[in-house]
C-alpha positions in Angstrom: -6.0 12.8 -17.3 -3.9 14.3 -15.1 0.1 14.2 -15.5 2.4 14.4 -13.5 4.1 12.8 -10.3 5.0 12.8 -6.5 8.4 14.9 -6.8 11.2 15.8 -4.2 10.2 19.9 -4.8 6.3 19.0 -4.6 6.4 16.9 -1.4 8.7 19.4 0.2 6.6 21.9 -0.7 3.5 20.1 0.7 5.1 19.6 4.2 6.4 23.4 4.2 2.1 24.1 3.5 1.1 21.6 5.7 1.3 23.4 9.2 2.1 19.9 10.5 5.8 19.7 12.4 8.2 17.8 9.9 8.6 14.9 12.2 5.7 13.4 11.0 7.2 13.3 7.4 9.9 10.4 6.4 12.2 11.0 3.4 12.4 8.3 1.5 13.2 7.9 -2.4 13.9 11.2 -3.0 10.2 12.3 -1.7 8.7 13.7 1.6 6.4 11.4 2.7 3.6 11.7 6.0 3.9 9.2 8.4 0.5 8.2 7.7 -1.3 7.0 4.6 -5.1 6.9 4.0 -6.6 3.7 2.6 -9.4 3.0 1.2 -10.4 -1.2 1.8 -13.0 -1.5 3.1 -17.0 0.3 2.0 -20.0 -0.6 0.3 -19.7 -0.3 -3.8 -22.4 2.3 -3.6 -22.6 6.2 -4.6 -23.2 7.3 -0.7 -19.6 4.9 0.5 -18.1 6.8 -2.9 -18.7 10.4 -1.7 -18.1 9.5 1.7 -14.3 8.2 0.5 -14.0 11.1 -1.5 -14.4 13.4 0.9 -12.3 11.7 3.6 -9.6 11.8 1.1 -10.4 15.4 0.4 -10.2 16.1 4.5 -6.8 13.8 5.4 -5.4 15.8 2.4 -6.4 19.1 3.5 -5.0 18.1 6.9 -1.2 17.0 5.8 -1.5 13.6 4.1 0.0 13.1 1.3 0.1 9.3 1.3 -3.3 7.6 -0.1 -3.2 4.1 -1.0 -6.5 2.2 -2.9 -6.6 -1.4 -5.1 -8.5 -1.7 -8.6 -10.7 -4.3 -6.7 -11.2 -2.6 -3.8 -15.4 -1.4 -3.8 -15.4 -3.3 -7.8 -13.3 -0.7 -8.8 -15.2 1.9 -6.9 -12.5 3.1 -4.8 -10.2 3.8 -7.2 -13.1 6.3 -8.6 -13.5 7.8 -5.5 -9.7 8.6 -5.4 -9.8 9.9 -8.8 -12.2 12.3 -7.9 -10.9 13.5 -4.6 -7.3 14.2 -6.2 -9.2 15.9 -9.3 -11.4 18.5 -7.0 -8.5 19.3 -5.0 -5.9 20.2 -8.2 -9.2 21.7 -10.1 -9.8 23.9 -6.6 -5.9 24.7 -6.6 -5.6 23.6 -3.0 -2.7 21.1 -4.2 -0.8 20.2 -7.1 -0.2 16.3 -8.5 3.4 16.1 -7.6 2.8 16.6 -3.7 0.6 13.2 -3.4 1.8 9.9 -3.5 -0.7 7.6 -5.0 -0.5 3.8 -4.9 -2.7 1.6 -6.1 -2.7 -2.8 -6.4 -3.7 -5.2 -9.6 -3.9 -9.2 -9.5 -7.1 -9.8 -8.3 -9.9 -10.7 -10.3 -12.6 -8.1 -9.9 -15.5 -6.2 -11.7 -17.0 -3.5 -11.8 -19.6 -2.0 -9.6 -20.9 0.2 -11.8 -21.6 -2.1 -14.7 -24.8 -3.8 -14.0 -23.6 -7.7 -14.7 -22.6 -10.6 -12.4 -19.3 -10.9 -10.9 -18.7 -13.9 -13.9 -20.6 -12.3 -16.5 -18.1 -9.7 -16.1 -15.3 -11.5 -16.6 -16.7 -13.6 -19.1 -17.3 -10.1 -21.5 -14.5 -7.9 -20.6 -11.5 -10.1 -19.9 -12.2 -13.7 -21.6 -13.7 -12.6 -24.9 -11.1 -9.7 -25.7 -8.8 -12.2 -24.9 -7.3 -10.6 -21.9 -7.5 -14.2 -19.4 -7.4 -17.5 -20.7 -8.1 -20.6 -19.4 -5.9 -21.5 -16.9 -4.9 -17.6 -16.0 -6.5 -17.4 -13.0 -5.6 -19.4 -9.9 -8.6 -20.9 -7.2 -7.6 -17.9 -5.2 -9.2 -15.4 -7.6 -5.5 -14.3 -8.7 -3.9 -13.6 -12.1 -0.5 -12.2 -12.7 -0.2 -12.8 -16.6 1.2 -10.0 -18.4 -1.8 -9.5 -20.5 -4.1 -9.2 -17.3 -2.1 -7.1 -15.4 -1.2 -4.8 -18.3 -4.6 -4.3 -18.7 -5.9 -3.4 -15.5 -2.9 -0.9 -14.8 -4.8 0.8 -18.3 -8.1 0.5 -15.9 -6.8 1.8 -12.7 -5.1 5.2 -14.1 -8.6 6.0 -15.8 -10.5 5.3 -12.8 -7.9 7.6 -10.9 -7.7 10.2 -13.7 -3.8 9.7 -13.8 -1.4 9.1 -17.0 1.5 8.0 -14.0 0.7 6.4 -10.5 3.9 7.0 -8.4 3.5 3.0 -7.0 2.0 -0.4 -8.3 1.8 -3.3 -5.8 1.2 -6.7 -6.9 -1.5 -7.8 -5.0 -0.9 -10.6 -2.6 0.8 -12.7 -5.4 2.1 -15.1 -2.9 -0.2 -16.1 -1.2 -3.2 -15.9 -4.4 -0.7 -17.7 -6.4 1.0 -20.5 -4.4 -1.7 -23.3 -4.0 -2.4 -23.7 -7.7 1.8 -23.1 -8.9 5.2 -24.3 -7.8 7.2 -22.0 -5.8 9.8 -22.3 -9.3 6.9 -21.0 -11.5 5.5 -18.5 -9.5 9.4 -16.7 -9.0 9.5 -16.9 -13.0 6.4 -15.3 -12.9 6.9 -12.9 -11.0 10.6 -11.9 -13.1 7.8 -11.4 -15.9 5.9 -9.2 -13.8 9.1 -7.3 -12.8 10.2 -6.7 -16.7 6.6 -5.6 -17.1 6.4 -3.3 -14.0 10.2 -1.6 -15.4 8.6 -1.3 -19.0 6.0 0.8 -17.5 8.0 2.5 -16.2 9.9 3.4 -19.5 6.7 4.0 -20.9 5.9 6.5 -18.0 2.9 5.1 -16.5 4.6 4.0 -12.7 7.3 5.7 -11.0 7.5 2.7 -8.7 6.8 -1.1 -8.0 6.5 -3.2 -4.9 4.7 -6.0 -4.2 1.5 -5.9 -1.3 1.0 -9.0 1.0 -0.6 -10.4 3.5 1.7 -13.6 5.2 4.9 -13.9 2.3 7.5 -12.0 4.0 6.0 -12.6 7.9 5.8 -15.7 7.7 9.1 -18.5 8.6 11.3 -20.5 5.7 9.5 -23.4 6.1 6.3 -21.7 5.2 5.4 -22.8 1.4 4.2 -19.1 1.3 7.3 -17.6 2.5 9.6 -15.3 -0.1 13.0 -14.2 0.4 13.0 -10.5 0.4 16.9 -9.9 -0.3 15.8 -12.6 -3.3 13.1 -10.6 -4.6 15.4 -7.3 -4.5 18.3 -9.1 -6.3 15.7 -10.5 -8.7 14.8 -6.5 -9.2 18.1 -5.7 -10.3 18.5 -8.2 -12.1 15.4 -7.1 -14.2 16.5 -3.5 -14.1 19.6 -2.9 -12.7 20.8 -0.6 -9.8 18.1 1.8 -10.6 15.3 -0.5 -10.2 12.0 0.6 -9.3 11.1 -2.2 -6.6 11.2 0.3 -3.5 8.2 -0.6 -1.5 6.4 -3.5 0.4 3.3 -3.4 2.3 2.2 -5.6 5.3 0.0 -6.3 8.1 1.6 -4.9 11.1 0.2 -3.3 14.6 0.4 -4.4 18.5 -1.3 -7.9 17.8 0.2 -8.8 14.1 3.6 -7.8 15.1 5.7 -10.8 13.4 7.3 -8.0 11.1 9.4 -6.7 14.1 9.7 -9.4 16.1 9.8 -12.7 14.0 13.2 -13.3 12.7 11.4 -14.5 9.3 14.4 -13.6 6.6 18.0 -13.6 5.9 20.2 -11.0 4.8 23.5 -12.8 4.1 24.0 -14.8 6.8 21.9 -13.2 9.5 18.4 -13.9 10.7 16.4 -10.8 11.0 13.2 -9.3 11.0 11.5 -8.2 7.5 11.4 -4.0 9.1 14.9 -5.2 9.3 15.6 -6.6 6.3 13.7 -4.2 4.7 15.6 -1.4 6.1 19.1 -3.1 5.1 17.5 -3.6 1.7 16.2 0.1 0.6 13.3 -1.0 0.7 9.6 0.9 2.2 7.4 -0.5 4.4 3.8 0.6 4.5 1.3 -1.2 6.7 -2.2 -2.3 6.8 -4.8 -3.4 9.7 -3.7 -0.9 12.0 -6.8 -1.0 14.4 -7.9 -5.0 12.9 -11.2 -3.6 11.6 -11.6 -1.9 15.0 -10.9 -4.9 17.1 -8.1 -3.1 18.8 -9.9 -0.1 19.8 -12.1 -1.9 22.3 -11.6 -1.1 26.2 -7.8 -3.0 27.6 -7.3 -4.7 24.2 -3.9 -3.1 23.7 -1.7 -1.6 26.3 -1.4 2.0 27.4 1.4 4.1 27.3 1.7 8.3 26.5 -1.6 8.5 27.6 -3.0 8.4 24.2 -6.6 7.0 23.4 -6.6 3.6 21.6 -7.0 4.8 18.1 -3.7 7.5 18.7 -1.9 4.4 20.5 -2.0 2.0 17.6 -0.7 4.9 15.3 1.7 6.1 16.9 3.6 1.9 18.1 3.2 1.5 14.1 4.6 5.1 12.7 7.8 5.1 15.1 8.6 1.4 14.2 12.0 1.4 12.4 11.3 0.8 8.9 7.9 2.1 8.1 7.2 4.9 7.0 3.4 5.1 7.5 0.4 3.3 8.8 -2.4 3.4 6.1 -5.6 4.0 8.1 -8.9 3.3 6.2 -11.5 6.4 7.3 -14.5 8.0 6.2 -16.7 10.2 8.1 -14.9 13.6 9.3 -15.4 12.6 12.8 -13.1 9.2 12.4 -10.9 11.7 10.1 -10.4 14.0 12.4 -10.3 11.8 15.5 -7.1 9.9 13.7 -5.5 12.5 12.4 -4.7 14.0 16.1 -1.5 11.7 15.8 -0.5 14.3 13.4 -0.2 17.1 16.1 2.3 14.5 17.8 5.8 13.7 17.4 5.9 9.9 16.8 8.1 8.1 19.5 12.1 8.6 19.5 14.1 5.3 18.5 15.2 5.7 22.4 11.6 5.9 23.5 10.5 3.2 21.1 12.8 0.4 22.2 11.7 0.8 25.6 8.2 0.4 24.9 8.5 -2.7 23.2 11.1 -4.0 25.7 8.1 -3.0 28.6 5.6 -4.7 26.1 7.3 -7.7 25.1 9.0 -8.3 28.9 
């Protein structure tokens, strides 16, 4: 297992060996951070889809990212393995070291495991019901479970398919919105203060350096919206769990130039004023990473988005999400070196200015 985290001196040192200008790093929490992420969603749960992550994480790493973000039940666990390796080869080859990589990963969802040759419920019938991990009742019509003996167990899972004794962030997995048709909105926020107490025990015990939550519609979507959370809420419900020097630091959403409520729906509060959840989150401490950049490729066909510094459609979408206040990096799912190599061109680019930015969404949204 390898030990160790992302550090201030290892990131810095990363971007100083990188050869990539440091605009296209963001500090935040004490660590140097690209502004874009590899992930690692979508893929057959087969051995060719495994070496073909492995290497595309090998490649983006190799080219100055340093942000790679996976899921336990992404590929049945397969993707997590594929990470694992990439990171291992690369430390074992002394091309980088463990503290100048920020690895994430997300529990919650039920899942299996590819590589153990029973059904989907025969799975879960041997590994999690008999050892007593899920009971009845646990897990919710959307596949979800966020009981403490469930979750603790597959954080165990995910650092031995990554090879890892700390992972530097833990999302819960779309608890929101796996969670709310099957429990009140009073349940699922006592919940989730379980979740938080577990999440800041592991950190005590040195497994996570951080905790966030990933989601799809919770913090995009109005106050009238039974799946809507406060995120000033969830924050204050962070320190109250573990004080000033809590480890709730990051969020991750859908966000690009079709999903683009996080910038320009006024879906929380702060106080008393209406703003944005970048916003929010950017008042708050609090990280943004983003999913769906290019919508499973939808936005890369011919006139879909709008042009501007002529950049080709895959550059485009990149560079609108990167230079959004309040992100810090896009997390773009790629395999073969061509698609690697293609996206990674943004990374020869200064993102936008704040200037330059506003005057693009202002052309956009006029």
């Amino acid at each position: 297992m390898i030990s160790g985290n992302a550090t201030l001196e290892g990131t810095e040192k990363f971007t100083e060996n990188s050869g990539i200008n440091n605009a296209n790093f963001k500090k935040f929490a004490n660590l140097f951070l690209s502004n874009v992420g590899v992930g690692t969603y979508l893929g057959d749960a087969d051995s060719n889809t495994d070496e073909l992550v492995t290497n595309a994480v090998k490649q983006s790493i190799l080219s100055g990212i340093n942000v790679i973000d996976t899921a336990i039940n992404y590929r049945s666990q397969k993707a997590e393995r594929s990470v694992g390796k990439a990171i291992t080869e690369l430390i074992e080859e002394g091309k980088i070291s463990r503290d100048q990589i920020f690895l994430s990963s997300k529990n919650g969802y039920l899942t299996n495991d590819a590589d153990v040759p029973l059904g989907f419920w025969e799975y879960v019938k041997e590994e999690y019901s008999q050892k007593g991990v899920i009971k009845e009742g646990d897990v919710t019509s959307g596949y979800h479970c966020m009981t403490i003996p469930y979750l603790s167990d597959q954080l165990e899972r995910s650092l031995k398919n990554l090879n890892l004794e700390c992972l530097d962030l833990m999302y819960l997995h779309n608890a929101v919105e796996g969670q709310i048709k099957d429990v009140s909105k009073e349940k699922f926020l006592e919940n989730l203060k379980s979740v938080f107490e577990l999440y800041e025990q592991k950190r005590k015990e040195g497994k996570i350096k951080f905790y966030g939550m990933a989601t799809w519609e919770c913090f995009r979507v109005s106050s009238d919206n039974p799946q809507h959370l406060s995120l000033e809420d969830t924050v204050n419900m962070a320190k109250e769990v573990g004080g000033e020097n809590h480890g709730f630091r990051f969020i991750q959403l859908p966000y690009n130039m079709n999903y683009d409520q996080a910038l320009l729906g006024k879906t929380q509060t702060i106080g008393t004023d209406s703003v944005s959840v970048l916003e929010a989150a950017t008042r708050l401490g609090i990280g943004v990473f983003t999913s769906v950049p290019f919508m499973q490729g939808r936005l890369l066909q011919p006139g879909v988005m709008p042009e501007f510094s002529d950049l080709k459609p895959s550059l485009r979408a990149l560079q609108f999400i990167r230079s959004s206040p309040g992100v810090i990096a896009p997390l773009v799912g790629q395999k073969s070196s061509e698609h690697v190599s293609e996206n990674l061109e943004i990374m020869k680019i200064d993102p936008l200015t704040e200037n330059e930015f506003l005057t693009l969404v202002k052309k956009l949204t006029s």
